[in-house]
C-alpha atoms as one frame of an Amber mdcrd trajectory, in Angstrom:
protein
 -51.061 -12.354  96.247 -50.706 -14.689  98.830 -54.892 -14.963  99.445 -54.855
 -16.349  95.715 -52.096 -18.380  96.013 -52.795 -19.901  98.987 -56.517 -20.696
  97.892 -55.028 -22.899  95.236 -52.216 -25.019  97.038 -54.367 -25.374 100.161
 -57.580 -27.228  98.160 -54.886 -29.944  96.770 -55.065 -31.667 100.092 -58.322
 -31.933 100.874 -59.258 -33.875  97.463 -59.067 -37.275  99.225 -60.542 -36.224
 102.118 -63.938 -34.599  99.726 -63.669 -37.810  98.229 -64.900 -39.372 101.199
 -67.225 -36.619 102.183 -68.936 -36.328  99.060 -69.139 -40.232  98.565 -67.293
 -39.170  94.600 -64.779 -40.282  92.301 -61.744 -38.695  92.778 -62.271 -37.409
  88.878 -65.035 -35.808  89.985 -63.147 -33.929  93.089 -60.433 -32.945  90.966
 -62.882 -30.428  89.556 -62.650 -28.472  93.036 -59.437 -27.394  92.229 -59.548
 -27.259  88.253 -62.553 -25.239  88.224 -60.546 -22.726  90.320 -57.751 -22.905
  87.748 -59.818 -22.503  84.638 -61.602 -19.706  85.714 -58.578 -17.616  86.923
 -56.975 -18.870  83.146 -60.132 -17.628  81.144 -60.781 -14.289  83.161 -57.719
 -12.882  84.313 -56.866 -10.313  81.360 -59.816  -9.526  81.309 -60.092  -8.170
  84.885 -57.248  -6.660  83.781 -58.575  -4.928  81.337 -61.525  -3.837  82.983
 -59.259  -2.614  86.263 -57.945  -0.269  83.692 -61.676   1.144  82.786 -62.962
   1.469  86.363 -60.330   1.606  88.722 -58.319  -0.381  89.796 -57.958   0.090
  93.566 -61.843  -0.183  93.460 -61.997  -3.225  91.629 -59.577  -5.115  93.309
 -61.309  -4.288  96.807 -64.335  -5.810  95.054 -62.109  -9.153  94.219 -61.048
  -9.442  97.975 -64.494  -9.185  98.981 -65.759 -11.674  96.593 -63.251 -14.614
  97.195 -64.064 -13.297 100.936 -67.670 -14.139 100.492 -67.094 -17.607  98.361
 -64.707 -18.622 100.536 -67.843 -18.954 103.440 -69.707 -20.161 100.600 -67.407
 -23.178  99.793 -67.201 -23.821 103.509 -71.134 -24.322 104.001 -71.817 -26.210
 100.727 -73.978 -28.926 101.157 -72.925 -31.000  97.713 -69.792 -31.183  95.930
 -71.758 -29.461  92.617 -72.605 -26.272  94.967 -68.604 -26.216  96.334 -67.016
 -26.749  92.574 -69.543 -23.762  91.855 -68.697 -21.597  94.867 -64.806 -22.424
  94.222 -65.353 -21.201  90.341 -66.765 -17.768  91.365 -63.780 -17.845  94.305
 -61.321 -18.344  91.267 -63.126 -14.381  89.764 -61.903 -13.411  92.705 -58.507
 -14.311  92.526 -57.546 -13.360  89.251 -58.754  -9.829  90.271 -56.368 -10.693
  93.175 -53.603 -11.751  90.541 -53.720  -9.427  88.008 -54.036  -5.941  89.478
 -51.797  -6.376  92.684 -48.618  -6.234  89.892 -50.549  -3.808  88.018 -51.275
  -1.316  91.584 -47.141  -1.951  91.703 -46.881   1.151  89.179 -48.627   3.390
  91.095 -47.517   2.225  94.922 -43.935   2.881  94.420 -41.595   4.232  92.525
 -40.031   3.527  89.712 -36.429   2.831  90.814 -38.059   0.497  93.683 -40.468
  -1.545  90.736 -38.076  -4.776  90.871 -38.224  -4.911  95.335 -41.890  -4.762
  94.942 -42.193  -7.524  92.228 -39.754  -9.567  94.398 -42.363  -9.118  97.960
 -45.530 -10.234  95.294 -42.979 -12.983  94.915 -41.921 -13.873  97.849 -46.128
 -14.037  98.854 -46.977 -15.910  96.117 -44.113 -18.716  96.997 -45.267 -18.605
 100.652 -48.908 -19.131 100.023 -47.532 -21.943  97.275 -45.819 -23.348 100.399
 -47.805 -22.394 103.240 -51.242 -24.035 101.102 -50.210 -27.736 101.882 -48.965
 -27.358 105.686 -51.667 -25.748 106.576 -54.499 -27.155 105.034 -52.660 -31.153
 106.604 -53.470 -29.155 109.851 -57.044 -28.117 109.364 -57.684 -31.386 108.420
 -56.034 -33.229 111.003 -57.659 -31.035 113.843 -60.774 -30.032 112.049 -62.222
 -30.723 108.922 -62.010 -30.203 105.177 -64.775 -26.920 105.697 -61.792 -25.121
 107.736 -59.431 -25.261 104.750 -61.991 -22.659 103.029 -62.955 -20.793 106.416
 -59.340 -19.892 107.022 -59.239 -17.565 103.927 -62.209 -15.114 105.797 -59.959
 -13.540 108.484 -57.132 -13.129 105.677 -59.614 -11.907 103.161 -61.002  -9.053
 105.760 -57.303  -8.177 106.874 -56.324  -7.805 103.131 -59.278  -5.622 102.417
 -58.484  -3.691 105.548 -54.862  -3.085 104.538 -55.939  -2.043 100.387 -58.218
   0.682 102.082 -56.344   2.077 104.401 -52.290   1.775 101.764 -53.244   1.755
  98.308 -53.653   5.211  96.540 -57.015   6.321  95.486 -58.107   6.762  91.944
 -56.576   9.468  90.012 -59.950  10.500  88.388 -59.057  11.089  84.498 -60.816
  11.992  81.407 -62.936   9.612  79.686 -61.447   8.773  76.409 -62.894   6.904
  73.218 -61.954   3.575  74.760 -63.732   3.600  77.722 -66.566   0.833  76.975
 -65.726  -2.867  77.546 -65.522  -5.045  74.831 -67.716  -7.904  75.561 -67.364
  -9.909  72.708 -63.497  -9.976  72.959 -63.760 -10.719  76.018 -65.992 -13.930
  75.728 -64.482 -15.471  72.791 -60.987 -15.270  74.694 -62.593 -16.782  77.836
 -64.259 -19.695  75.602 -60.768 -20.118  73.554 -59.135 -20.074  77.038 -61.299
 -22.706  78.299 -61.108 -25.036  75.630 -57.213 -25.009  75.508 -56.681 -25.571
  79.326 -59.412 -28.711  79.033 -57.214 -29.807  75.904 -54.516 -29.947  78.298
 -56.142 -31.500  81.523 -58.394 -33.571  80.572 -57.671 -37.531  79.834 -54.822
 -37.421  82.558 -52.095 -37.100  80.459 -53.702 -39.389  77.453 -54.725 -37.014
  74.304 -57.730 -38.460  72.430 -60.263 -37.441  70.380 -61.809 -34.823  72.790
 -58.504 -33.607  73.453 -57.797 -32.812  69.696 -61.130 -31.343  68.936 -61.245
 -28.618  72.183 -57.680 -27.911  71.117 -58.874 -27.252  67.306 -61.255 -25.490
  68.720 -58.686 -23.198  71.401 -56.752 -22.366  67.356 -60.230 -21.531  65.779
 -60.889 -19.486  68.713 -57.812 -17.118  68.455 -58.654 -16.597  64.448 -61.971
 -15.110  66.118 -60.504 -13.232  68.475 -58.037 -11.699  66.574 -60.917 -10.709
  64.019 -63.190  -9.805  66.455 -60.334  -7.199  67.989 -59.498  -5.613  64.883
 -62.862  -4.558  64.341 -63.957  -3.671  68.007 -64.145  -0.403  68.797 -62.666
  -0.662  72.365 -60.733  -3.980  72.249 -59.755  -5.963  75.179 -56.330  -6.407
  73.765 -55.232  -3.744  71.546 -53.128  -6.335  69.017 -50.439  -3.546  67.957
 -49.094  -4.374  71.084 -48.102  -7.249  70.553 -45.998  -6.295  67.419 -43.815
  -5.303  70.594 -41.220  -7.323  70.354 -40.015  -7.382  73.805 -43.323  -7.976
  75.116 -43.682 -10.810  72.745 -40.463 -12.109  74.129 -41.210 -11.829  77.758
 -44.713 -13.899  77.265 -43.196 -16.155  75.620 -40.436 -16.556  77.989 -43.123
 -16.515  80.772 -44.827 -19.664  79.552 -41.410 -21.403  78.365 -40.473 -21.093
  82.337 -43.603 -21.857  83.563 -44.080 -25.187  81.694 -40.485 -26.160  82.908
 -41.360 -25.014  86.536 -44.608 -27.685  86.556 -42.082 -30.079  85.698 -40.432
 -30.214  89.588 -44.276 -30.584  90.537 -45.446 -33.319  87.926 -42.194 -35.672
  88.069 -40.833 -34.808  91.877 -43.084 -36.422  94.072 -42.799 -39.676  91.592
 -39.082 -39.416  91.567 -38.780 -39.143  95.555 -41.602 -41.804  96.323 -40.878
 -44.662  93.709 -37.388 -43.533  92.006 -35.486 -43.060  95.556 -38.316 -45.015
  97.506 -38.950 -42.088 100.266 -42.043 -42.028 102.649 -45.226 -39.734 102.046
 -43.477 -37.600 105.006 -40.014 -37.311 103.236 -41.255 -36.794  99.853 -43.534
 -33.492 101.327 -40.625 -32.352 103.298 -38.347 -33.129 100.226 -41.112 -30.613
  97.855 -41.244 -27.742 100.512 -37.396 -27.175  99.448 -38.604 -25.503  96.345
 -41.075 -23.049  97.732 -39.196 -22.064 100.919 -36.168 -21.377  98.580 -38.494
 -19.146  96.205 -39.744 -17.229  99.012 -36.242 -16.677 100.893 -35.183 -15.580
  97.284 -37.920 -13.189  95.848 -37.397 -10.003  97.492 -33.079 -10.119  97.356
 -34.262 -10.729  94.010 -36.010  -7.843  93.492 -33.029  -5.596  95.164 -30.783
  -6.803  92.520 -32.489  -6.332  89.610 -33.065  -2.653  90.834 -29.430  -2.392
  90.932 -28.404  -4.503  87.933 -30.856  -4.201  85.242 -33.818  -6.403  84.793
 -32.381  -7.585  81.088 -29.455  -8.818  82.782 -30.401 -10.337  85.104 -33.522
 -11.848  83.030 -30.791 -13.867  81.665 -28.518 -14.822  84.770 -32.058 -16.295
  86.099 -32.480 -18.410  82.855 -28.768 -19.407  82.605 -29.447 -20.745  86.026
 -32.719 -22.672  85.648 -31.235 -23.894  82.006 -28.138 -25.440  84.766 -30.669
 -27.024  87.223 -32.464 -28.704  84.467 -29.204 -30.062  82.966 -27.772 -31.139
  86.488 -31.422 -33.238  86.787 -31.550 -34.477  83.937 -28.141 -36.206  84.272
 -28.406 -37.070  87.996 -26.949 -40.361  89.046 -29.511 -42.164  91.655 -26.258
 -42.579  94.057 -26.707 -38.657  95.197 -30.275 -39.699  96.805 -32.141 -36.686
  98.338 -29.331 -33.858  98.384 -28.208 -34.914  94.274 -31.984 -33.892  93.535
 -32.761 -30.885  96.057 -29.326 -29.404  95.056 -30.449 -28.637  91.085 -34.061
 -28.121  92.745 -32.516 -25.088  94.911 -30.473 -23.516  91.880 -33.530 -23.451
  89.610 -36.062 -22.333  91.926 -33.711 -19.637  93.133 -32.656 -18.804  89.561
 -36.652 -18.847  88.802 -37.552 -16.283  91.488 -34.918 -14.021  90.061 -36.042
 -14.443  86.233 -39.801 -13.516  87.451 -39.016 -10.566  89.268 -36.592  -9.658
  86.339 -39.262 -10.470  83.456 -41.898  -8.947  85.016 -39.769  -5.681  86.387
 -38.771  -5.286  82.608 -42.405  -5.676  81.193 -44.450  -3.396  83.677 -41.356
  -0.671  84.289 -42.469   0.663  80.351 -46.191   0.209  80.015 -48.137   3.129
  79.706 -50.821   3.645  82.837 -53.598   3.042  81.319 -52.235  -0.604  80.322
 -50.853  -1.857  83.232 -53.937  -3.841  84.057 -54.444  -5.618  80.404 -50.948
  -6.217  80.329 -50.168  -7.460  84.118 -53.504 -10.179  83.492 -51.316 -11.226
  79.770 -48.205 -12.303  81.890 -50.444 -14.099  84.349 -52.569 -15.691  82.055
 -48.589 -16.890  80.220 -47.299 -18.410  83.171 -51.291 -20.052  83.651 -50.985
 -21.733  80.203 -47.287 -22.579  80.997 -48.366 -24.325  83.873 -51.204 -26.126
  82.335 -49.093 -26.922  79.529 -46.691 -28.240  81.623 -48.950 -30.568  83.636
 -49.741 -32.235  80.509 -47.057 -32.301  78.091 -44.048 -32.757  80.764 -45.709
 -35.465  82.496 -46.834 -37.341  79.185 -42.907 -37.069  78.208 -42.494 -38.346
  82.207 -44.739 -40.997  81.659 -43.582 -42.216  78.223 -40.096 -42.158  78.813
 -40.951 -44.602  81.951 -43.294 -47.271  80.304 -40.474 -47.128  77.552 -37.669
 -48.347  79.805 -39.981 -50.246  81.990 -39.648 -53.659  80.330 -35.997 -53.345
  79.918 -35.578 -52.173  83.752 -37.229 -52.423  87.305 -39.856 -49.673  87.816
 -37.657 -47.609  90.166 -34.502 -47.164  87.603 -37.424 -46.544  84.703 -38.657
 -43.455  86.713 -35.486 -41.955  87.209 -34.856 -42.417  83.459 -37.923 -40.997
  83.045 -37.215 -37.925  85.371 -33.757 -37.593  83.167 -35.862 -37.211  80.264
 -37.744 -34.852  81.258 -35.253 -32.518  82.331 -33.852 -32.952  78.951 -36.573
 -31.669  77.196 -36.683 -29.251  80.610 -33.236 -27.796  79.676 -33.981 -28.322
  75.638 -37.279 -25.453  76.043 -35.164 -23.312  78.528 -32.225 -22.701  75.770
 -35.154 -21.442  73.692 -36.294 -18.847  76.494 -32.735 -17.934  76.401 -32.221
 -16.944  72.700 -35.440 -14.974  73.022 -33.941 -13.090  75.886 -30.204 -12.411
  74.464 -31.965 -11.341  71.047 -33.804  -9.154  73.346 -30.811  -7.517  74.710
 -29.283  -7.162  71.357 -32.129  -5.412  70.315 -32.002  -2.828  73.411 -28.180
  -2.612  72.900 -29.043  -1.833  68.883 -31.403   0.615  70.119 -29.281   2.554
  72.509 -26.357   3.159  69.688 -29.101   4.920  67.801 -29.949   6.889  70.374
């Protein structure tokens, strides 16, 4: 978890530097790091899925090795083409890497202990998040942009090392009818993937005519799928269940969060640098807040949802993220720096807690021989919240800024735009919410039966 996660914070910083390197537009770099994202996004249930089939233990040693191995790769490319290449077949890697390590939690430890383990994967994930830009400023200072890629060998072998010699071998089971992969599911999801996150990234925010058209065809694309499924004979996603309603719910909470999340990544930096007119230095010292709080918070986290209930405290974790965003998005530009790392700590604490919660509650009640297909569907949730995020939180950023621009100077138009954005923040969080008390209603509804 934390090899994955730091492979995608870590690239971020060496875009200006590739610029240079590779003599390219920096639209051109950008594709290091979004062809990393897009092919975690378009693979990751299925690796899932197919962890399921063949093992998952032995797949996922396969994953380390091959992010291992395209990790050297990106370091020796010789054109940018070859690295955005070697950094897609990295990104197969780490959705291996992403999706099975909270599937493996199942079978690791027990079931009374599910919610501490989700909270470690957590805490990794927040510490590569945070770890990513420190450390790749540092290769590059002292090195160059190649050691930002070399760096993830020694982890890669350590982590393959350490799956060998802790994680439980197979259980060898009987074969049943589902045991061949469905390959047509599986590329028409990848290809509906695809053309949703480029809906979403490309045009920097602007949505034109190639914007609407990959996005028609991301809604034609799940009509095929959902055809294709019903008449495969193994399906990559068997659709009864997602006539679950709580595992409806807990997606759609997942990418709710997730597109609120992006929003402290999107509108921060912009807030800090030209809102409260903070250095480059401040404003990265200002964003670590938010990680180093995640990671501090995932594995207490974890403890208490053990002890409390992962429902419950599901909705303590949105009730607190729901407060951060309101705090934000009515922040006076008097309280500087501590008025915006205050609500920044609450919802980043509060959003530690709701993952470990949503994602205790989800994988605590899946059968075995789903835990892969269904760990890669809240993945790929929080994926497309993010992506959606990126786009449609900083468009309402950006709008609500050249909107006030004329009428005020540029530095009270971005914090009016940051207010607004926390609005709509706070507005998509109340949704998550309802989803998650009708959930409990339903699981109070259902105990009285029982």
């Amino acid at each position: 978890m934390l090899l994955s996660s730091l492979g995608t914070s870590s690239a971020n910083v060496s875009l200006p530097t590739l610029v240079q390197a590779f003599s390219a537009s920096f639209q051109e770099v950008q594709w290091v790091v979004i062809a990393y994202l897009l092919t975690i996004t378009t693979l990751i249930v299925s690796v899932g899925r197919l962890g399921d089939m063949i093992g998952r233990r032995r797949l996922l040693l396969a994953g380390i090795l091959l992010f291992t191995g395209t990790s050297a790769l990106c370091a020796i490319a010789p054109t940018l083409w070859v690295l955005i290449a070697a950094r897609a077949a990295q990104g197969v890697g780490a959705a291996v890497m992403m999706a099975l390590t909270v599937a493996l939690v199942g079978e690791a430890v027990p079931k009374t202990k599910t919610g501490s383990a989700m909270g470690l994967l957590g805490t990794m994930s927040a510490i590569g998040t945070a770890l990513g830009p420190s450390l790749g400023g540092i290769l590059l200072a002292e090195l160059d942009w190649r050691a930002i890629f070399l760096v993830n060998i020694p982890l890669g072998i350590l982590a393959f090392l350490l799956v060998h010699a802790a994680l439980p071998a197979e259980r060898r089971e009987a074969k049943t009818e589902r045991s061949s992969f469905d390959a047509l599911g599986t590329l028409l999801l990848a290809l509906t993937l695809a053309a949703y996150a480029l809906a979403m990234t490309m045009g920097r925010g602007s949505f034109g005519p190639i914007n609407v058209a990959l996005l028609m065809a991301a809604v034609f694309g799940v009509g095929l799928f959902a055809v294709a499924e019903k008449r495969a004979a193994s399906p990559l996603i068997q659709l009864a269940t997602l006539r679950d309603p709580a595992l409806r719910g807990s997606l759609a909470m997942s990418a709710l969060v997730s597109t609120v999340m992006m929003a402290t990544l999107v509108v921060g930096p912009f807030y800090l640098s030209q809102g409260l007119g903070l250095d480059d230095a401040f404003v990265g010292l200002a964003m670590t807040a938010g990680p180093l709080v995640a990671a501090l918070a995932g594995v207490p986290a974890g403890r208490v949802v053990d002890r409390l209930g992962a429902l419950r405290m599901t909705i303590l974790g949105l009730i607190g993220i729901g407060a951060g965003s309101i705090a934000l998005s009515m922040l006076p530009a008097r309280f500087s720096i501590p008025g915006y790392i205050a609500p920044i700590v609450v919802i980043t604490a509060s959003y530690a807690l709701f993952q470990v919660a949503n994602n205790t509650a989800v994988m605590a009640e899946i059968r075995p021989d789903q835990r892969g297909v269904i760990s890669g569907m809240l993945s790929l949730s929080r994926n497309l919240g993010l992506i959606t995020g990126a786009s449609v939180m900083g468009s309402v950023f950006a709008f609500a800024s050249a909107a006030t621009t004329s009428m005020t100077g540029h530095a009270e138009a971005v914090i009016i735009g940051m207010r607004s954005t926390f609005a709509v923040a706070a507005i998509l969080v109340v949704v998550a919410l309802g989803v998650a008390v009708g959930a409990c209603c339903r699981a109070r509804r259902n105990q009285a039966r029982a």
